[in-house]
N, C-alpha and C positions, 0 to 999 in steps of 0.2 A: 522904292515904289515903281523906279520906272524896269525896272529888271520882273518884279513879279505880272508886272500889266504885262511887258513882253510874254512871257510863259504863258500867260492865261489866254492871250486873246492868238499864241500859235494852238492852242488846242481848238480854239471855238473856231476860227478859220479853215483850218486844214485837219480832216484825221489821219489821211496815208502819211501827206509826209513832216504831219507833228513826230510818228514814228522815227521815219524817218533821221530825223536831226536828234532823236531823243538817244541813238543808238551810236551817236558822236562822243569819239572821249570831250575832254574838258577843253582841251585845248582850241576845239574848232566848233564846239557847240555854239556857243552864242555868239560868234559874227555869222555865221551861218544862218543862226536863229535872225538875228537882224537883217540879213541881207534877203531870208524870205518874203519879212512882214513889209519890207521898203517894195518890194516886186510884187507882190500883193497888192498894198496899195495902186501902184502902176496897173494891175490888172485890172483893178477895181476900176479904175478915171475909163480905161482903154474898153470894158466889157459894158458901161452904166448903157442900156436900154435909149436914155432918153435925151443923152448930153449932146446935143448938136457936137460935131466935128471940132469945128474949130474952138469949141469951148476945152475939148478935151485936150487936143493940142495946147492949149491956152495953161489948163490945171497939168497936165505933163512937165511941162515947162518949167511953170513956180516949185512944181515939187522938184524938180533936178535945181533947182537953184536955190532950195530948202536946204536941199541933203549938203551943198557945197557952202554953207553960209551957217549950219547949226542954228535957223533961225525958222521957224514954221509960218508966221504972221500973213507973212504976205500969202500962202499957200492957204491958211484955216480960211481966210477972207475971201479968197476967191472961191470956195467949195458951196456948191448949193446949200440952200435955207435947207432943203427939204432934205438932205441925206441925213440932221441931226434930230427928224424923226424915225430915219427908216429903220427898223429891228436889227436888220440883217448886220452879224458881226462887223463884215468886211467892210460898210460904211462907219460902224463905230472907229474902225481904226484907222480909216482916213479923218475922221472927226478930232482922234486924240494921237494925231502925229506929232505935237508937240511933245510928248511924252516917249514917245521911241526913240526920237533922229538924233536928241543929246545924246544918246547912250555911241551913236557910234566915232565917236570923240577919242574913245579906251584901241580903238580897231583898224583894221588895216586898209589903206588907200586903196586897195584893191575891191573893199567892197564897193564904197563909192563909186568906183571910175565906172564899176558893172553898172549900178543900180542908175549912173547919170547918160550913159550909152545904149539903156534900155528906155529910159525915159524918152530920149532925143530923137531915137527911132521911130517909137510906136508913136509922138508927137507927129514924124515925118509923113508918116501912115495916114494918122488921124487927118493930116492936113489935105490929102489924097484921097480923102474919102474910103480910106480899106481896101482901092482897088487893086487884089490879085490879078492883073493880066497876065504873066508869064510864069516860067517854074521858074526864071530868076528873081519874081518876086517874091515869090513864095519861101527861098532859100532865103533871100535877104530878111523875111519876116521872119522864119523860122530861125534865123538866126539872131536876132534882137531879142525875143521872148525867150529864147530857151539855147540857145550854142553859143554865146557869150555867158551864161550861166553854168554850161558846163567847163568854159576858158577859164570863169575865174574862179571855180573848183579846185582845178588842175592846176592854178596857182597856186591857191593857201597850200595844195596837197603840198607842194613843193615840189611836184613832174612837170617841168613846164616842158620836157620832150617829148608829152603825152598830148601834146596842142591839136594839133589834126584831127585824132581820134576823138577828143574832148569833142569838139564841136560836133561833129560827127553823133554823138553818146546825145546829143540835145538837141539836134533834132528830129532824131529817132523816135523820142519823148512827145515832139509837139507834131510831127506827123500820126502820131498813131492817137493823138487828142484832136484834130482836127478833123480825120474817117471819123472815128467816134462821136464827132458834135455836131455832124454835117447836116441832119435835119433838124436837132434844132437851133444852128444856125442859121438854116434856111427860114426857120418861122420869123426869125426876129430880123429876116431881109439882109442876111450878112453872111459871105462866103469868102474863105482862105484857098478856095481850090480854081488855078487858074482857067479864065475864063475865055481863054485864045482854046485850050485844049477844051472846055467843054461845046464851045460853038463847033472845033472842026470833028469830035467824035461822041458829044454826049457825054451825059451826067457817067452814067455809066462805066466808060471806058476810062473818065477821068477818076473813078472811085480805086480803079482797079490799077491806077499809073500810079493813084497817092499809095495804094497797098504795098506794091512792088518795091515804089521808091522807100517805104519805109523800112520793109525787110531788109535794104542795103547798108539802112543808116543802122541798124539793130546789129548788123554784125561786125560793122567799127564800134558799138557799145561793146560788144562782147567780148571784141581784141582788147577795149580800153581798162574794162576793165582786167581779164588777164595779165593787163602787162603792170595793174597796180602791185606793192610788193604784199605777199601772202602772208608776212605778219600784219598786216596791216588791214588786219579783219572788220573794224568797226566802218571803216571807208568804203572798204569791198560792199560790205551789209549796205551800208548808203546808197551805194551806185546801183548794185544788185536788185534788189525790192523793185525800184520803177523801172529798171530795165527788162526783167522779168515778168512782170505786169502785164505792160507795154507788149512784150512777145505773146501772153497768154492771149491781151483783149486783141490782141490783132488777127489773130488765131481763132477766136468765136468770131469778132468782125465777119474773117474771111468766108465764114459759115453760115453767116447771115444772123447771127445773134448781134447782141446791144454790148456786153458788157459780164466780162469774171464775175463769180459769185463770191460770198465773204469767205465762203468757205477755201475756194483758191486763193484767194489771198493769204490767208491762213496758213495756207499748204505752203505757202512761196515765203513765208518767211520764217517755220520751223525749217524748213530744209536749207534754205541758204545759212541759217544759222550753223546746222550742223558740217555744211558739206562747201563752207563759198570760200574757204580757203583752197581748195581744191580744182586748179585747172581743167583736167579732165571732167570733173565733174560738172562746172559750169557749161566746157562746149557739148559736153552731151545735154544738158536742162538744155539749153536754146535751140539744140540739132530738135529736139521730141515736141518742141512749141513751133519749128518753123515749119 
């Protein structure tokens, strides 16, 4: 049961990177698959509208010392009344974490240590109120949510000499979602883009430092992936898809558009299919998107 609830509710959560993980041999599929719906959850405590801070901090917390204890209780109890009405998948599956967190019992330390150092983080955040003042905050953020997800990537891969890049490959990721969410972040009174740089030059200048700086992180993606090994296609496709993405929407961003169409997505995943073995091939796709 708890193996098929997992599949089902990575579909109803996520559609890019249910793909994503679905195009994982066997061997790395489903700690994968678990270590998404654990960060998930974490997104969900860390993104809820209406959780006062320190509350979120508070459910942060119990859920990292769920995952380290195999025991959900004290975690279901502290979760709002009101999220075991809300529709939305993403609250059902903080509802029925007791049903997931056993399963990663069969899996490796490594998913945990991520999923309890992503918790402890965005707990740290939440206790701070979210305040972005600096681009070191913003790195240290960008690195909790997404560049220790890429660290412990590049561990299961088994490249732990690929570490630098790794990180680098994730926040690549959560720069080019953060341009992209900025006004409707803005509506919900919450900003990741430091706020020393938007007092001394404006919203503006700071839109176009988050672009820049994203470009940089996108072509340590590029290298990272490159230097993964070329039979090892199902991984490349992994890495590929959102780092292509990522290059494309940053690309309309830079245009003044919102966001790729499905049809480019499309595009980005019949050709990496055919062509992401191919060095050349990928630095020319990111040379034509940057």
């Amino acid at each position: 049961m708890g193996w098929k609830y997992a599949e089902e509710m990575l579909d109803r959560v996520s559609r890019t990177f249910a793909l994503n993980i679905k195009i994982l041999g066997k061997k790395f599929r489903r700690p994968i698959l678990l270590a998404y719906l654990y960060m998930r959850i974490a997104d969900t405590i860390e993104d809820d509208p209406d959780l006062p801070a320190k509350e979120k901090a508070n459910l942060l917390k119990k859920f990292s010392q769920a995952l380290n204890s195999g025991n959900a209780d004290e975690f279901l109890g502290a979760l709002p009344q009101s999220w075991k009405a809300k529709e939305k998948a993403d609250y059902e599956l903080c509802c029925n974490a007791a049903i997931v967190i056993p399963l990663l019992a069969d899996y490796s330390e490594l998913i945990k240590k991520a999923v309890e150092e992503m918790c402890d983080g965005m707990a740290q955040f939440a206790e701070c109120g979210f305040v972005i003042e600096s681009e070191a905050d913003l790195d240290r953020y960008c690195y909790v949510v997404a560049g220790l997800v890429g660290k412990m990537l590049t561990d299961l891969w088994g490249h732990k000499e690929l570490q630098e890049l790794a990180v680098s490959f994730g926040l690549a990721l959560q720069l080019v979602n953060i341009i992209k969410d900025m006004q409707e972040d803005s509506l919900r009174s919450v900003s990741f883009v430091p706020q020393e740089i938007c007092r001394e030059h404006g919203i503006d200048f700071a839109r176009e430092f988050l672009i820049k700086k994203a470009k940089r992180h996108l072509q340590d993606a590029k290298n990272y992936i490159k230097a993964l090994p070329r039979h090892k296609h199902r991984i490349r496709l992994f890495c590929l898809w959102p780092s292509l993405m990522a290059a494309a929407n940053l690309r309309v961003l830079s245009e003044g558009g919102k966001k790729i169409t499905r049809d480019a997505v499309k595009k980005i995943i019949r050709r990496t299919t055919l062509f992401g073995w191919s060095n050349l091939w990928i630095e020319k796709e990111f040379s034509s998107l940057s």
